[in-house]
C-alpha positions in Angstrom: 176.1 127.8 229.1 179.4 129.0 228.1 181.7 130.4 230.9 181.8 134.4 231.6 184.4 136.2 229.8 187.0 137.1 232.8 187.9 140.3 231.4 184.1 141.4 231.3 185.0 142.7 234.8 186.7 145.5 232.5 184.2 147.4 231.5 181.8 146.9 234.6 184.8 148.5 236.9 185.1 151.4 234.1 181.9 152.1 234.0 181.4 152.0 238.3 184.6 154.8 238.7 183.1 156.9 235.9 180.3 156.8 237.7 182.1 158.0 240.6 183.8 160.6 238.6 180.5 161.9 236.7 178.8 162.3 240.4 182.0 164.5 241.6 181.1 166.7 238.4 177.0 166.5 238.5 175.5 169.9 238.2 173.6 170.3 241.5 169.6 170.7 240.5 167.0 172.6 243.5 163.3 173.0 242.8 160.0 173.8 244.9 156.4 173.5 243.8 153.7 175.3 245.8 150.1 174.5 244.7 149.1 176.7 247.6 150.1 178.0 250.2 149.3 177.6 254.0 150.2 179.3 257.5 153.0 176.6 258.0 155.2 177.8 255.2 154.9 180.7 256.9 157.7 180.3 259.0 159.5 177.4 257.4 160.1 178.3 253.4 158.7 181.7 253.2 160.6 185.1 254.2 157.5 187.9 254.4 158.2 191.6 254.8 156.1 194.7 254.7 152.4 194.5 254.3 152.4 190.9 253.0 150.9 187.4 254.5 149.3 184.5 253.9 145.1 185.1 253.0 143.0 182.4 251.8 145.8 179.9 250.7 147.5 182.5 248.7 150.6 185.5 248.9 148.8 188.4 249.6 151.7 190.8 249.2 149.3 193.8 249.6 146.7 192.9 252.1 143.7 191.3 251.9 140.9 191.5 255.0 137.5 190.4 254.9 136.2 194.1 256.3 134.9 197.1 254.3 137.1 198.0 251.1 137.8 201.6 253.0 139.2 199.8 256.2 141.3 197.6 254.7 145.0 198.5 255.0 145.1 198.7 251.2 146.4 202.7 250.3 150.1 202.9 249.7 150.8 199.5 251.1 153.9 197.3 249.6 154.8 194.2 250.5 157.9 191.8 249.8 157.5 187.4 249.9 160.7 185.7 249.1 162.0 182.3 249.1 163.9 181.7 252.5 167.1 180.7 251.2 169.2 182.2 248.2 170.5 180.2 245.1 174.1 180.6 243.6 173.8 181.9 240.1 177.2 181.6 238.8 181.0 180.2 239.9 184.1 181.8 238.9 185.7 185.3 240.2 186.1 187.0 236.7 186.8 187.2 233.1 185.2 184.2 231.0 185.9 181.7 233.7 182.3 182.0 234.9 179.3 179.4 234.6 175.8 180.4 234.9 172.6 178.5 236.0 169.3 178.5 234.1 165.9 178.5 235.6 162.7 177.6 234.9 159.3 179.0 237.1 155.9 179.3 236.5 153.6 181.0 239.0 149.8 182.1 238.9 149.3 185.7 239.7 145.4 187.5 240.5 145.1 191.4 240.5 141.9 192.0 242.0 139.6 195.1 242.2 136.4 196.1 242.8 134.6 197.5 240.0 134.7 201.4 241.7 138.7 201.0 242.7 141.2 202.3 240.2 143.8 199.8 239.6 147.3 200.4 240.8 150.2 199.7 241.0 151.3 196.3 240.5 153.5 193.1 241.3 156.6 191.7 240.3 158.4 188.8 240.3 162.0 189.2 241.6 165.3 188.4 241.7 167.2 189.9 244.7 170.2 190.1 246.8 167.7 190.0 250.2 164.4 189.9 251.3 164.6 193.3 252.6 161.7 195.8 251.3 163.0 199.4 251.0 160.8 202.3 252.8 158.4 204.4 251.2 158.3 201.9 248.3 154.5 202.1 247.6 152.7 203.4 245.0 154.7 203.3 241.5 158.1 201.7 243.4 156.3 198.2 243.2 158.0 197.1 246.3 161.3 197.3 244.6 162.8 200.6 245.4 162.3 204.4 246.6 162.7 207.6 245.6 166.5 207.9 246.2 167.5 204.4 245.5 165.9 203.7 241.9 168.2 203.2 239.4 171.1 202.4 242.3 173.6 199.9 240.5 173.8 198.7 244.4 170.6 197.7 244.5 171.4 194.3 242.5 168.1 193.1 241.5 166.3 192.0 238.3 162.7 192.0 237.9 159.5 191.3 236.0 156.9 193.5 236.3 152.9 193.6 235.9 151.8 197.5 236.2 148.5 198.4 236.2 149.3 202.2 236.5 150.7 204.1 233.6 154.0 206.6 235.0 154.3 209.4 232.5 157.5 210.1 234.1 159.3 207.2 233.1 157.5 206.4 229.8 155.4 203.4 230.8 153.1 202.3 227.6 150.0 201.9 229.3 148.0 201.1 232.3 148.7 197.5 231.3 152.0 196.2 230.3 154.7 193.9 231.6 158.2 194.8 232.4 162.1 193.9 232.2 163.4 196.1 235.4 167.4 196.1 236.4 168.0 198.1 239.5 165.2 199.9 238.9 160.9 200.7 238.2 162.1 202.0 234.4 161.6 199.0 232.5 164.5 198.1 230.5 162.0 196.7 227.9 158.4 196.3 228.2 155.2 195.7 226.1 151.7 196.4 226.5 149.2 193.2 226.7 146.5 195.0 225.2 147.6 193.4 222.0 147.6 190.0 223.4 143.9 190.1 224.9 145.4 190.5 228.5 143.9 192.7 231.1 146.2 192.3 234.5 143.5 194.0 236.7 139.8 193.1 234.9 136.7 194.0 236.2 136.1 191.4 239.1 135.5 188.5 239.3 138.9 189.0 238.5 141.1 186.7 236.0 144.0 184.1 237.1 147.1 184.3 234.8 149.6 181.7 234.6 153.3 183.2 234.0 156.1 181.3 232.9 159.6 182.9 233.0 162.5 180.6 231.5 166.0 181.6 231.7 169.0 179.9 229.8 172.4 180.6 231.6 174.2 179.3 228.5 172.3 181.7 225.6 171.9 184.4 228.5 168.1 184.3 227.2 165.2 185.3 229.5 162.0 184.6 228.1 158.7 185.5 229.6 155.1 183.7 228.6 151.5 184.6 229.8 148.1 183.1 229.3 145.1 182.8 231.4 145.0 179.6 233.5 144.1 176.8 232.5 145.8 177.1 228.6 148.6 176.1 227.1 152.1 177.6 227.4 152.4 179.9 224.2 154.5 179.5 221.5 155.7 183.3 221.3 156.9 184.8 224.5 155.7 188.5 225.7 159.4 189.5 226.9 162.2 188.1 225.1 165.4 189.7 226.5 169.3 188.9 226.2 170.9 189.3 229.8 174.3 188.1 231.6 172.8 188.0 235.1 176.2 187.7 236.6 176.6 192.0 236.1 173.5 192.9 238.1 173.4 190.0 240.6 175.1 189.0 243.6 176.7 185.9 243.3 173.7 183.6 246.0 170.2 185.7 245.5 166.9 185.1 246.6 163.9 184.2 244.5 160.3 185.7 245.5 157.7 188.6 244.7 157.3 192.1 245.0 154.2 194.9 245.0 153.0 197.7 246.3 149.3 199.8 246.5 149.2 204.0 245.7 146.8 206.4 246.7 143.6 206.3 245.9 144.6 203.5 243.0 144.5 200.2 245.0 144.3 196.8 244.5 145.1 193.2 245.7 148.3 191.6 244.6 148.3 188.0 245.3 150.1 184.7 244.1 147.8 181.5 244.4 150.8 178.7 243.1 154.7 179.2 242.5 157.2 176.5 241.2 160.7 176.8 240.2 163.7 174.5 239.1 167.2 176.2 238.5 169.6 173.9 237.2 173.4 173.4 237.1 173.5 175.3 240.3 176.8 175.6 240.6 179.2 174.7 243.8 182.5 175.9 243.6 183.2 173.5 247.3 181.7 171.1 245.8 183.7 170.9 242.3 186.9 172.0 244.7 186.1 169.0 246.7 185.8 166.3 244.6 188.5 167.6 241.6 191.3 165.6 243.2 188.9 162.0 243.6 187.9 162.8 240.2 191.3 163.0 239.0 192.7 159.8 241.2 189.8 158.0 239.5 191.3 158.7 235.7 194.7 157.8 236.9 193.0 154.5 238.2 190.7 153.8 234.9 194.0 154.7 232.6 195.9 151.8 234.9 193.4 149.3 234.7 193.0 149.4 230.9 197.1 149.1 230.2 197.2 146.1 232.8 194.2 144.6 231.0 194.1 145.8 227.3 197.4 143.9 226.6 196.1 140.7 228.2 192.2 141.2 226.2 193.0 142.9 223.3 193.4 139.3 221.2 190.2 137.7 222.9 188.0 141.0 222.9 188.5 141.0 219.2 187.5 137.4 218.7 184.4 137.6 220.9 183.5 140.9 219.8 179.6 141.5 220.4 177.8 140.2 217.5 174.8 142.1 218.5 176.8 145.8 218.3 178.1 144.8 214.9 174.4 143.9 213.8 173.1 147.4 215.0 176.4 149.4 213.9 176.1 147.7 210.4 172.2 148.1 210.1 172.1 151.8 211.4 174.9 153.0 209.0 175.8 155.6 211.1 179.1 156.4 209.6 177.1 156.0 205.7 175.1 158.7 206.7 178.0 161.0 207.4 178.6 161.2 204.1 175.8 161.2 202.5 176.1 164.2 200.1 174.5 167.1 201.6 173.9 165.4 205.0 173.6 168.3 207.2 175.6 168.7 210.9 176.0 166.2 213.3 175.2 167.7 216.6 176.6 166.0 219.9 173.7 164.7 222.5 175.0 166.9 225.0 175.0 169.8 223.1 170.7 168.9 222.2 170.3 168.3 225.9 172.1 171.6 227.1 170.2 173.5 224.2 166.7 172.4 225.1 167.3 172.4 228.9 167.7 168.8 229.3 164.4 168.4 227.5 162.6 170.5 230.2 159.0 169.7 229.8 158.1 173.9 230.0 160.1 174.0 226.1 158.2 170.9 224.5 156.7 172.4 221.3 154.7 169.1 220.5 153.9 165.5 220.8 153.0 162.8 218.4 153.2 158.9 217.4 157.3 159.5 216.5 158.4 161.2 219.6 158.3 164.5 221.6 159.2 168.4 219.8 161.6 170.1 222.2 162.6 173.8 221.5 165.9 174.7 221.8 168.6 177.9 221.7 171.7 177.2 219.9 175.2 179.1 220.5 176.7 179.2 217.1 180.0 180.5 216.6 180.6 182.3 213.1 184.3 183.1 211.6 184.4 186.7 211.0 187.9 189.0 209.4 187.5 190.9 213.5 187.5 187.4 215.2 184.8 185.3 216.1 181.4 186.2 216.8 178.8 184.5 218.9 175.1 184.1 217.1 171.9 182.6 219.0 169.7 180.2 216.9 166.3 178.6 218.1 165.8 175.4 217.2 163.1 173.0 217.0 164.8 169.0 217.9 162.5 166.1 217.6 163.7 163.4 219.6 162.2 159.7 218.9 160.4 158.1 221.5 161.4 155.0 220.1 165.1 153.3 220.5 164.2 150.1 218.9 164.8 149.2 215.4 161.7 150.3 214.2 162.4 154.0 215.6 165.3 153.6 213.9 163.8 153.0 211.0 161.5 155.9 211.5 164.4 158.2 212.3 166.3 156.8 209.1 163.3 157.6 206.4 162.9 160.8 207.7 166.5 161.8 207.3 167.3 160.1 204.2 164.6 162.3 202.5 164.0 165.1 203.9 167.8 165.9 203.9 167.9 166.2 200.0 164.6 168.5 200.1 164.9 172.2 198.8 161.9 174.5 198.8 160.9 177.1 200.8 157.7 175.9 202.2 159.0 172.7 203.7 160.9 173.0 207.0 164.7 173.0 206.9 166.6 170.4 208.4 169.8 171.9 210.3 171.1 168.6 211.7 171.0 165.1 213.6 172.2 162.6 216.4 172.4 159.3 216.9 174.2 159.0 220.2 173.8 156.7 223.4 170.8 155.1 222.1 169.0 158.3 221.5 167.6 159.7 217.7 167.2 162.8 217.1 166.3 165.6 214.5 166.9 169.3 214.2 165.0 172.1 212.6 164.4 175.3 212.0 162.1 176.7 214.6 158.7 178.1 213.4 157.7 180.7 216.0 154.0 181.1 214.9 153.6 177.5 215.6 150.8 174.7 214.1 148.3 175.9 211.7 145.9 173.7 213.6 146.6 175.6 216.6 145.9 179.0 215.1 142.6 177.8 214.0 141.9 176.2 216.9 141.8 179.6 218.3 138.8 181.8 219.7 137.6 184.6 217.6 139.5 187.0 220.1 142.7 185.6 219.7 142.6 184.8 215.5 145.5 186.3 213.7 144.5 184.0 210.4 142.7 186.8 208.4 142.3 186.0 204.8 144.9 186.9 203.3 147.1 184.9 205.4 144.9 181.9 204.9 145.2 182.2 201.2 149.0 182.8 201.2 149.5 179.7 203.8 147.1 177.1 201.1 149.5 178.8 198.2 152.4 177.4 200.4 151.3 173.9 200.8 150.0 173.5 197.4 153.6 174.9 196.0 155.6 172.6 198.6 153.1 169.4 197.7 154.1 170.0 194.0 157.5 170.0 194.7 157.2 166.5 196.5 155.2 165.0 193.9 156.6 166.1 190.3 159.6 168.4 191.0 162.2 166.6 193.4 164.0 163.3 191.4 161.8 160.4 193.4 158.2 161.0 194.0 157.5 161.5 197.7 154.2 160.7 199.0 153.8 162.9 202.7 151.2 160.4 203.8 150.3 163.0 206.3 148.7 166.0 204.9 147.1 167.7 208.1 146.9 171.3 209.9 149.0 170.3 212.5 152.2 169.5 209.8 152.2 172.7 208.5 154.1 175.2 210.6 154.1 179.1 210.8 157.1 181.2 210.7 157.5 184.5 212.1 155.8 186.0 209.0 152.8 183.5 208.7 154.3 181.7 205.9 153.7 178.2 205.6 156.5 174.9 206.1 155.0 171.5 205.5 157.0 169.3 208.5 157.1 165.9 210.3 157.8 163.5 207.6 158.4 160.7 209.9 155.8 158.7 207.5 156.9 159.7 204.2 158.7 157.3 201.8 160.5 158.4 198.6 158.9 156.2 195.6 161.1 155.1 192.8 160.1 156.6 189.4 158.0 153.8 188.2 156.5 153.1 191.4 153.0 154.6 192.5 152.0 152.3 195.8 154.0 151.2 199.0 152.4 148.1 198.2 155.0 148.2 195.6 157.7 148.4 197.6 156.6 146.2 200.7 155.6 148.9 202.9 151.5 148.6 202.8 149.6 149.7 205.9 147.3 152.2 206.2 149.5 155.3 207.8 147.8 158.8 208.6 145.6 160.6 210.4 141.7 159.6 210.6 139.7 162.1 208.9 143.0 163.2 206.4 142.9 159.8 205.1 141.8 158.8 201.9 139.0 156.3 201.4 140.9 153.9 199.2 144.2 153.7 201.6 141.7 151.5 204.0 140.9 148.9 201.3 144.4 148.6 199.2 146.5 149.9 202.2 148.0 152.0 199.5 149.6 155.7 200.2 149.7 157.2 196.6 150.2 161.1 195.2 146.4 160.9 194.7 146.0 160.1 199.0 148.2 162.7 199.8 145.8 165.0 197.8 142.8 164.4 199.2 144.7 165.0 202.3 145.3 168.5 200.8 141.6 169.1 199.9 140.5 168.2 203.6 143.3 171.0 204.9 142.2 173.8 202.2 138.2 173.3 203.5 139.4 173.4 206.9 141.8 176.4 207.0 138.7 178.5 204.8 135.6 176.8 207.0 137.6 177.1 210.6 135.8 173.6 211.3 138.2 170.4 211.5 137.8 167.1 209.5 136.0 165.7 212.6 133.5 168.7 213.5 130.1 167.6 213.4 127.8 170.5 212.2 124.2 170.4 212.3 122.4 171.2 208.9 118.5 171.1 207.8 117.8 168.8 210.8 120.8 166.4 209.4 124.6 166.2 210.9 127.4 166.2 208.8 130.9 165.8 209.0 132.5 168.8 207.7 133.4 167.7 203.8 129.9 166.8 203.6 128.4 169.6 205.0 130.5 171.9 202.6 129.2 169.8 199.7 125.6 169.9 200.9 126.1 174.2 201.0 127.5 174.0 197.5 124.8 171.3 196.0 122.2 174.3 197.5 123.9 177.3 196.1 125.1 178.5 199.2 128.6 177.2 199.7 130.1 181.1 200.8 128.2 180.3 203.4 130.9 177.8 204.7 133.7 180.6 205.3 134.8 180.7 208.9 132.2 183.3 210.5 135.6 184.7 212.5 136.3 186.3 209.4 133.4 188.1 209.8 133.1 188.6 206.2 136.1 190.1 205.9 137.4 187.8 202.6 137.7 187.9 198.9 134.6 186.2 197.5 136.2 185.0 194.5 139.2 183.4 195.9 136.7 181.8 198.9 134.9 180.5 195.9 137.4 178.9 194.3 139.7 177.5 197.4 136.2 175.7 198.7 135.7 174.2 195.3 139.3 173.0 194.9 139.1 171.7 198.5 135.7 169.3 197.1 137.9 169.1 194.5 140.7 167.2 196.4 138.8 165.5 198.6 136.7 163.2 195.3 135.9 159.9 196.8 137.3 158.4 193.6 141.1 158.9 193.6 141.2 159.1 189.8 139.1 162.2 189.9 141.4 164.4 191.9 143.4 167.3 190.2 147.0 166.9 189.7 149.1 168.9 192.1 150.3 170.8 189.1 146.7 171.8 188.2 146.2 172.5 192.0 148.9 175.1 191.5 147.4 176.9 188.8 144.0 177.0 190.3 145.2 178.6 193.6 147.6 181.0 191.3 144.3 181.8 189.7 146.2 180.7 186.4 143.3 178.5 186.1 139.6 178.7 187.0 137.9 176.9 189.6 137.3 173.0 189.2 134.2 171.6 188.3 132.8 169.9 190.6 129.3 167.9 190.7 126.3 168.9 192.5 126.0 165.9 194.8 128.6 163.9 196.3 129.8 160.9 193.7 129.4 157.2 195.8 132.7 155.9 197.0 133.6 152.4 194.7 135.8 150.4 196.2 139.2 149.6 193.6 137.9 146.4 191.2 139.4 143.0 192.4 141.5 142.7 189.3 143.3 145.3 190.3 144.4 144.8 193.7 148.2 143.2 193.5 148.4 140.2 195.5 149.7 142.2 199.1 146.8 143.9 199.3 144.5 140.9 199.6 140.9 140.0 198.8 138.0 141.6 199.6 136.9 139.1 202.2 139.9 140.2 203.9 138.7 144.1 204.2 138.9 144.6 207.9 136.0 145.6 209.9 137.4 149.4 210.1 137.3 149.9 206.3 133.4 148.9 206.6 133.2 151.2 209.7 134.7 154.3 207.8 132.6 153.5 204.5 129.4 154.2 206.6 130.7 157.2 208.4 131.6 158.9 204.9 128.2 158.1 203.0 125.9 157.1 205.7 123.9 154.4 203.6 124.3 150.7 204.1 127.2 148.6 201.6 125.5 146.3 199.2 127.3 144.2 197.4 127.9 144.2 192.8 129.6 141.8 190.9 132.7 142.9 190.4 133.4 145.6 193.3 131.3 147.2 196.6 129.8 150.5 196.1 128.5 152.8 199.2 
């Protein structure tokens, strides 16, 4: 074994008093998770004032009693909880020398009445400089303020509320609405959650709402989300308001809830869970403190490396890691930076401070590549007046992945997708490669997946038909443009509902092309090229990419044909949908409607008929269309265009489902293999998509 480098001690000490150096500077972190709550927090985490307590392991901050509903104290009750100890918000004493902490908590709130009580008048969650409930603050106050102190600029509190009584005095939308308060009950801004299929106060049993409110101290952004429990955090936030909490705050403020009761409107305010994280907390002892070890640390790093560097420099270039060269070399970083129109390199830190260190309350998505993070980016724009200050959203993908394979991943995606113009793919606005981490950055789509809009209930469905339509015309212009229109051919190789993303005006962005490859001209096959497999998404795939391993233009089609059926039946690939005593998957149950003369019958019934029968007619033929068994039947995209244009009429399309045949032996090139090599999944998938047993011909297998 050859002897340890002496001078390897280097780095190792470097690395130990940077250590030391980046714990003097670590941004303190504090969080607290309640999944109920008990008498013992009571009097150890908890501050309670006016009528509130601890009922049936929850903050009742208006009372809750097991007697009669006209015995309970209920009538112009309010009641204060709050966190026992404050948090610091911000270090510095004026001017721009400030630093502000970002938060994160998500709390589950109940509103309960009986069916005869009126509902009023709400809760709020709050930030304040006590835990101190003002007098008189029942009724419409909230437990915030009173009749001579609303509006005070000395009352230095910001709060969300959820009122369930409308004040015609100070212009409240509705009976049910959420809030952005400062200093006091006149919301700043507020919206009513009518719209949003929210009732704070329903008939009982009464509903559980989760509420997440996220604050960014960098962007100054305070978003505020709200679903019932038990569902996803929302893409699109109810409040979304710009605020420096440094003017209305004191410097160290307490976190907790607010609410109050009227007369005769009454109701029970409670919290069952609460959880919060604020990060970069700042310490202004605790960066005074450690400034001067920090300091004496550099001076000691910048001495060690003159004593050594002039001793090492000759053997550290000599035994220079053969390994780094390798990955440095392989990963081309600095090729990539000018690559004409690469777009910006963004600095990790700048990802990780945009996206809240990758909180797991902003993560958009998940697949097989890595994790979708939403993020807020401070851009600074040149302007005649000076500079100007703009706030982006972003969507950053980050790659699970760090070895070379997830390089590779990270590399195909970049190298084409940075080239791509059209308006219904999604923009790429930068990239890192930095400390071993990949990532991408996009424009963010605030509507969302298409798969999760049609995943939706009836009640919530903002897809009407003209949307749908529009959204198809999208992904059919954007699947041209890949195929016939850029200079290579690009195959997607994963055409699904989930890839195509909604902006804020429903139009349509085909993303995630972490398994696309751009062909040369000549080329039609990753076979071709070396790159066989079988990539995708089970029920998007196409029948022949499981016996060649191919991925061609025509694959990516029928991956088109299964969307177009899905986004007009509301049904995904892998719905099973009983049908004249048979069950189908649902290509074949469309095909079964349209063999019997009845394929309108296939529109989504949340449409409620509400669709142009013409255009239904032709997008569910297309859609059979697309998804032919036989690859060499499918339409062209560029005849796809003109069909949904209505340029062109409707396709024909058979009666009866054509058989699957598998691709002649001739014709397979010599990476794909023989038939007796067709794995066990390619028979397995032939049966699910006809449903009658293989038999064997002379020259190929037909289903």
């Amino acid at each position: 074994m050859a002897a340890q480098n002496p001078y390897s001690i280097i780095p190792l000490l470097i690395i130990m008093l940077f250590n030391l150096a980046h714990l003097a500077f670590t941004d303190n972190m504090s969080s607290f998770t309640f999944e109920r709550f008990v008498d013992d927090d009571h009097e150890k985490l908890l501050s309670f004032r006016g009528d509130s307590s601890i009922y049936l392991e929850a903050l009742q901050l208006t009372p809750e009693t097991p007697n009669d509903a006209h015995s309970w104290k209920q009538k112009n009750a309010s009641g204060r909880i709050m966190y026992h100890k404050p948090f610091r918000f911000w270090i510095g004493d004026g001017g721009d020398e400030y630093r502000l902490a970002s938060f994160n908590t998500t709390f589950v709130i109940n509103i309960y009445r009986e069916r005869d009580w009126e509902a009023g008048s709400g809760l709020a969650f709050l930030i304040a400089p006590n835990a101190s409930i003002p007098e008189a603050s029942y009724g419409q106050y909230l437990g915030l303020t009173n009749a001579s102190t609303d509006g005070n600029t000395a009352n230095h509190f910001v709060a969300i509320e959820f009122d369930t009584e409308k004040q015609d005095d100070i212009e409240d939308p509705d009976h049910n609405h959420i809030g952005f308060n400062i200093n006091s009950i006149r919301s700043k801004n507020a919206t009513s959650l009518d719209k949003y299929n929210i009732t704070l106060s329903p008939d009982p049993p009464g509903v559980n709402y989760t509420v997440w409110v996220d604050y960014n101290g960098t962007s100054k952004l305070m978003q505020v989300y709200m679903v019932k429990e038990g569902n996803q955090k929302p893409g699109e936030p109810l409040l979304n308001e710009t605020i420096d909490l440094k003017e209305y705050l004191k410097k160290e403020s307490y976190f907790g809830f607010a609410a109050s009761t009227g007369d005769p409107r009454i109701e029970l305010n409670c919290v069952l869970k609460w959880s919060l994280q604020i990060n970069n907390q700042p310490d202004e002892k605790n960066d005074e403190k450690w400034w001067k070890i920090a300091a004496g640390v550099c001076v000691s790093v910048v001495m060690i490396i003159f004593i050594f560097v002039v001793c090492g420099v000759v053997f550290v270039r000599k035994r220079r890691s053969k390994a780094s060269l390798e990955e440095a070399t392989e990963f081309d970083t600095y090729i990539l930076k000018w690559l004409p129109g690469m777009p910006r390199e963004f600095k990790y830190k700048e990802l990780k401070k945009a996206t809240s260190n990758f909180h797991e309350s902003l993560k958009l998505g998940e697949g097989g590549f890595g994790i979708v993070y939403k993020g807020v980016l401070l851009l600074n724009d040149k302007a005649d007046d000076g500079t100007t200050t703009t706030i982006t959203e972003i969507a950053v993908k980050k790659f699970s992945r760090d070895s070379i394979r997830g390089k590779d991943d990270f590399l195909a995606e970049l190298t084409i997708i940075h080239h791509l113009r059209h308006k219904n793919l999604v923009r790429l606005v930068g990239w890192c490669y930095e400390k071993g981490k990949l990532l991408l950055v996009y424009d963010f789509m605030p509507n969302g997946s298409l798969e999760k809009h049609l995943q939706k209930g009836p009640e919530q469905d903002t897809l009407n038909w003209n949307r749908r339509y529009r959204i198809l015309v999208g992904v059919a212009s954007a699947l041209h443009y890949l195929h016939n229109e850029y200079d290579k051919k690009v195959v997607h190789r994963d055409i699904k509902t989930s890839n195509i993303l909604l902006d804020a005006d429903f139009n349509s962005r085909l993303g995630d092309f972490g398994l696309a490859r751009a062909l040369e001209n000549e080329k039609n096959s990753y076979n071709e090229l070396g790159l066989g497999g079988v990539p995708g998404t089970m029920g998007y795939v196409a029948p022949e990419c499981f016996h060649t391993g191919r991925a061609t233009p025509e694959s990516d089609v029928f991956g088109f044909g299964v969307v177009v059926l899905e986004v007009v039946c509301g049904k995904g690939p892998g719905t099973k949908i009983h049908h004249n005593q048979h069950l189908y998957s649902m290509v074949d149950w469309v095909w079964t409607l349209h063999r019997e003369g009845r394929i309108l019958e296939a529109v989504d019934e949340n449409l409620s008929n509400d669709f142009v029968h013409d255009e239904a007619n032709r997008l569910l033929l297309l859609g059979l269309a697309c998804s032919h068994p036989i690859d060499s039947e499918r339409p062209k995209t560029e005849t796809i265009t003109q069909i949904v244009s209505g340029t062109l009429p409707p396709p024909h399309v058979p009666p009866i489902k054509p058989a699957f045949t598998w691709p002649s032996m001739s014709t397979t090139d010599s990476t794909t293999g023989s038939l007796s090599s067709m794995t066990s999944s390619s028979r397995s998938y032939a049966r699910t998509q006809s449903g009658i047993k293989l038999r064997r011909t002379t020259s190929s297998l037909r289903v």
